[in-house]
C-alpha positions as CSV (number, residue, x, y, z in Angstrom):
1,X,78.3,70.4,86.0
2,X,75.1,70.1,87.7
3,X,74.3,73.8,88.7
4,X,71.6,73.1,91.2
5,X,73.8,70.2,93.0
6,X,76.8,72.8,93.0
7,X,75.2,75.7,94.4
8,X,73.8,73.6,97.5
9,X,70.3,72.6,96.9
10,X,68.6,69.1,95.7
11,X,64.8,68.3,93.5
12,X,62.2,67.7,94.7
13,X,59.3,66.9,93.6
14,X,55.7,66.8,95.2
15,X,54.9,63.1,93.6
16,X,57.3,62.7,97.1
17,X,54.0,63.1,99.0
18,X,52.3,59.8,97.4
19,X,55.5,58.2,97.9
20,X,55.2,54.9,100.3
21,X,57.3,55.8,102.9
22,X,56.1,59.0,103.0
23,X,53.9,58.9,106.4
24,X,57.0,56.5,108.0
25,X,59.2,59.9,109.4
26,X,62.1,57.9,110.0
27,X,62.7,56.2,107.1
28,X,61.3,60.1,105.0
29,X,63.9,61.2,106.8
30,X,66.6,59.3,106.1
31,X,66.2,59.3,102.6
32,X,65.9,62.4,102.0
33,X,69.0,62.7,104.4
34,X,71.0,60.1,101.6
35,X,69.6,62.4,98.8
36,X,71.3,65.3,100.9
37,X,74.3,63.3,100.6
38,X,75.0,61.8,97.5
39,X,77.8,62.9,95.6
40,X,76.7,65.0,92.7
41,X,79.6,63.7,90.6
42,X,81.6,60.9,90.1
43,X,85.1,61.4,91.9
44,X,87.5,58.6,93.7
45,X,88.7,59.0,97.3
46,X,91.2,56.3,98.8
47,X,91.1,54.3,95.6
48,X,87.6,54.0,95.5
49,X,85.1,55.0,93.0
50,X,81.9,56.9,94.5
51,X,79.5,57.2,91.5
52,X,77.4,60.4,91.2
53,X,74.3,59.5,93.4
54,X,76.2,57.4,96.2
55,X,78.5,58.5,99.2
56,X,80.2,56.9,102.1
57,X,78.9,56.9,105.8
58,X,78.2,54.0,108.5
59,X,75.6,53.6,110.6
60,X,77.0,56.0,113.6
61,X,77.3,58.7,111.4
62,X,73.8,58.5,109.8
63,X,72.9,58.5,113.1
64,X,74.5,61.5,114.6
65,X,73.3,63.3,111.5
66,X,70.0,62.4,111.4
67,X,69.4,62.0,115.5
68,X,68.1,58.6,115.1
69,X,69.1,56.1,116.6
70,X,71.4,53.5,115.4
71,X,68.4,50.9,115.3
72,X,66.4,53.3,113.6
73,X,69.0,53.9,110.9
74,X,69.3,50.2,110.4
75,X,65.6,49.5,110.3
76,X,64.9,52.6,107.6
77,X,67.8,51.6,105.5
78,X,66.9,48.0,105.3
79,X,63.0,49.4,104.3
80,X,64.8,51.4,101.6
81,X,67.1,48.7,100.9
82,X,63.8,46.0,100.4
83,X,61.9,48.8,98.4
84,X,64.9,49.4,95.7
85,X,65.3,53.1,96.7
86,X,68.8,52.5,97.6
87,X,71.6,49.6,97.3
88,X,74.3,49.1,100.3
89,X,77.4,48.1,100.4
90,X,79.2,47.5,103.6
91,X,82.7,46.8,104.6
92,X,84.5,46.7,107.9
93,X,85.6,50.2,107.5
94,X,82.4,52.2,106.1
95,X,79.5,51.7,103.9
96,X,78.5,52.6,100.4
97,X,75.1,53.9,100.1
98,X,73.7,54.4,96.8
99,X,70.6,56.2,95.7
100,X,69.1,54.0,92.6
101,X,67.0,56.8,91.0
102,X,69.6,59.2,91.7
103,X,69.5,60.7,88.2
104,X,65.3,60.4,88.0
105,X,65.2,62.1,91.4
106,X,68.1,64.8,90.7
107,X,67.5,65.8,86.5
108,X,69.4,68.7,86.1
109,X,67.2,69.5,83.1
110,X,63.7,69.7,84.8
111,X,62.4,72.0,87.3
112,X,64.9,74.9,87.4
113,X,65.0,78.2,85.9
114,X,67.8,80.6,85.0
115,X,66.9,83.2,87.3
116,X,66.9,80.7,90.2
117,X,70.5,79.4,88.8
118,X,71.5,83.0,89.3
119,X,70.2,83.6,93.0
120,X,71.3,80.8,94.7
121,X,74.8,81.2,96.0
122,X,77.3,78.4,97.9
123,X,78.4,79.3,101.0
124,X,80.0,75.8,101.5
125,X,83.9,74.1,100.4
126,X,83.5,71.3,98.7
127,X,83.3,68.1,101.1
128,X,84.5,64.6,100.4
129,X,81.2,63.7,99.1
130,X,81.4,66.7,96.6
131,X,77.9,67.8,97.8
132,X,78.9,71.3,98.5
133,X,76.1,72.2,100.5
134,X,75.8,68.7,102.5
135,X,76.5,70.2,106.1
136,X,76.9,67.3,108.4
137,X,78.9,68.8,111.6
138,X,79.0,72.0,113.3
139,X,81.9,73.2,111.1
140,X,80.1,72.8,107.9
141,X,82.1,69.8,106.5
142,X,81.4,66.2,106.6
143,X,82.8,63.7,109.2
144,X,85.7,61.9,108.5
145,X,85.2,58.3,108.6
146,X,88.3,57.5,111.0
147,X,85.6,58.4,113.7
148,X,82.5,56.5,112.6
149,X,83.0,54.5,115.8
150,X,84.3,57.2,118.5
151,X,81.2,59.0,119.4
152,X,83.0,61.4,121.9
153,X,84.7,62.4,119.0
154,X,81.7,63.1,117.0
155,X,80.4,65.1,120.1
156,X,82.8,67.3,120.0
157,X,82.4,71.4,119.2
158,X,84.5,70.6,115.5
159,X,84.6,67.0,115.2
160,X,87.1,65.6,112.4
161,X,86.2,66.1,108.7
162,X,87.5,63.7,105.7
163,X,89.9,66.8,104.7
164,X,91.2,66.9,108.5
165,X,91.8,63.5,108.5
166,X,93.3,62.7,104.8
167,X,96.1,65.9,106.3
168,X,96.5,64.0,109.7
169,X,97.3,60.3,107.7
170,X,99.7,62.2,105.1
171,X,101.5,63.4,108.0
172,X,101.7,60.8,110.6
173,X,100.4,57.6,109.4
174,X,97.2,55.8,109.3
175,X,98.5,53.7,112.0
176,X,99.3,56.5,114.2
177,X,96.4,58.2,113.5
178,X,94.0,55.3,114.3
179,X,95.9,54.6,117.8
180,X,95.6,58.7,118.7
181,X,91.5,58.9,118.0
182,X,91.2,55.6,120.0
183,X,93.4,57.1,122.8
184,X,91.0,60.3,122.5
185,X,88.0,58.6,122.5
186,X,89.2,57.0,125.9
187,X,89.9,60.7,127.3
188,X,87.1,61.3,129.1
189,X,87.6,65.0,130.2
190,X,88.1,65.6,125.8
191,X,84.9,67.3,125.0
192,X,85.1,69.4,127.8
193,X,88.6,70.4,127.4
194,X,89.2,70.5,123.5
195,X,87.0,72.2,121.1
196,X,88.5,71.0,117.9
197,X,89.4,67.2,117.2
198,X,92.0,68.1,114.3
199,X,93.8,70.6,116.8
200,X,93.9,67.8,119.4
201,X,94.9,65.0,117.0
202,X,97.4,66.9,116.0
203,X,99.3,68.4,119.1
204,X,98.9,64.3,120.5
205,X,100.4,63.7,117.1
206,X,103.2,66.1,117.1
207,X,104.3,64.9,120.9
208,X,104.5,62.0,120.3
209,X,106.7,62.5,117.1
210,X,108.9,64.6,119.2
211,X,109.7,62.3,121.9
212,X,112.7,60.7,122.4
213,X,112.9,57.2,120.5
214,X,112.9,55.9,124.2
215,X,109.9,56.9,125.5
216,X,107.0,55.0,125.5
217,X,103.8,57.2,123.7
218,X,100.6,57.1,125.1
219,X,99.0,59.8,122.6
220,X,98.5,62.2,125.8
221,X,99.3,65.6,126.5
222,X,101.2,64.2,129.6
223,X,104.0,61.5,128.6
224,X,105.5,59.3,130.9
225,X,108.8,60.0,132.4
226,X,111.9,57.6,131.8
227,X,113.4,56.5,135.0
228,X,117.2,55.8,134.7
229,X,118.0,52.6,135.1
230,X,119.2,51.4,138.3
């Protein structure tokens, strides 16, 4: 295993300050940002093979974690993109972002001692990306990609991590899960009055499971009443 990966740091090295994009912050920043997110070993997730070096996001995400803006995401990735720091790969659902030096950038066998191995300590789970230390919300996890397009979501105090939402499919259904978050994101009174996302998914969840087959579920804590018929 790549010690310095696992115990929450990344390389590297002050050639960085003669790189090209150096002086451009936004695009600095986001690369350093994909660095921070790329998988530090190979693992599957949903049938799909993230190689050590890439990781999943979309625009909105890379966003919210960076504070750019969306069109300053797209315009730095397509600088990295032209420069052949990174590949993409984009599908309806996500995108695939890969770091092409990933192993030049991140050698586990240069720049480390022994003595540093043995201070540096995780204080993170292991994420979907497998970047233990990649802290993308304010829980410490990485956001699930069922919310890449519901920003009141993302906004909220614990906004849904892969793990959360992986639980909530297994349970309910991608289907249902995909009509709750968009009902949520609709909600407007949601970040005000719900700190957690997985909580509230859930308890929506859970009503509407327990309604009788005969009601119609709207995914709120309120459900519609059933007149008898006439």
């Amino acid at each position: 295993m790549d010690n310095k990966a696992a115990d929450g740091w990344i390389s590297l090295h002050r050639k960085m300050l003669e790189w090209e994009w150096y002086t451009d912050a936004n695009v600095c920043r986001t690369f350093i940002h994909c660095l921070l997110k790329a998988n530090y070993k190979t693992k599957k997730w949903r049938g799909i093979t993230i190689k050590r070096g890439s990781f999943i996001t979309s625009i909105k995400n890379l966003s919210h974690e960076t504070g750019l803006s969306n069109q300053q995401i797209r315009t730095a990735i397509q600088k990295l993109t032209d420069s052949g720091e990174i590949n993409k790969q984009t599908t309806k659902l996500n995108t695939l972002i890969t770091v092409t030096k990933y192993e030049e950038y991140q050698n586990s066998n240069k720049g480390i001692t022994n003595d540093q191995h043995a201070n540096q300590q995780s204080s993170n789970k292991r994420v979907t990306t497998t970047n233990k230390d990649n802290n993308i919300n304010k829980g410490g996890d990485d956001i699930s990609p069922l919310i890449s397009d519901y920003q009141s979501i993302q906004n909220m105090e614990q906004p849904l991590t892969t793990e959360q939402g992986e639980k909530l499919i297994a349970e309910f259904g991608e289907s249902e899960v995909n009509r709750i978050l968009s009902n949520m994101e609709n909600h407007k009174p949601l970040a005000k009055k719900n700190k957690s996302a997985y909580l509230t998914a859930r308890n929506w969840l859970s009503k509407d499971k327990n309604n009788q087959p005969n009601q119609t579920s709207t995914g709120f804590l309120k459900h519609a009443t059933i007149r008898k018929a006439q």
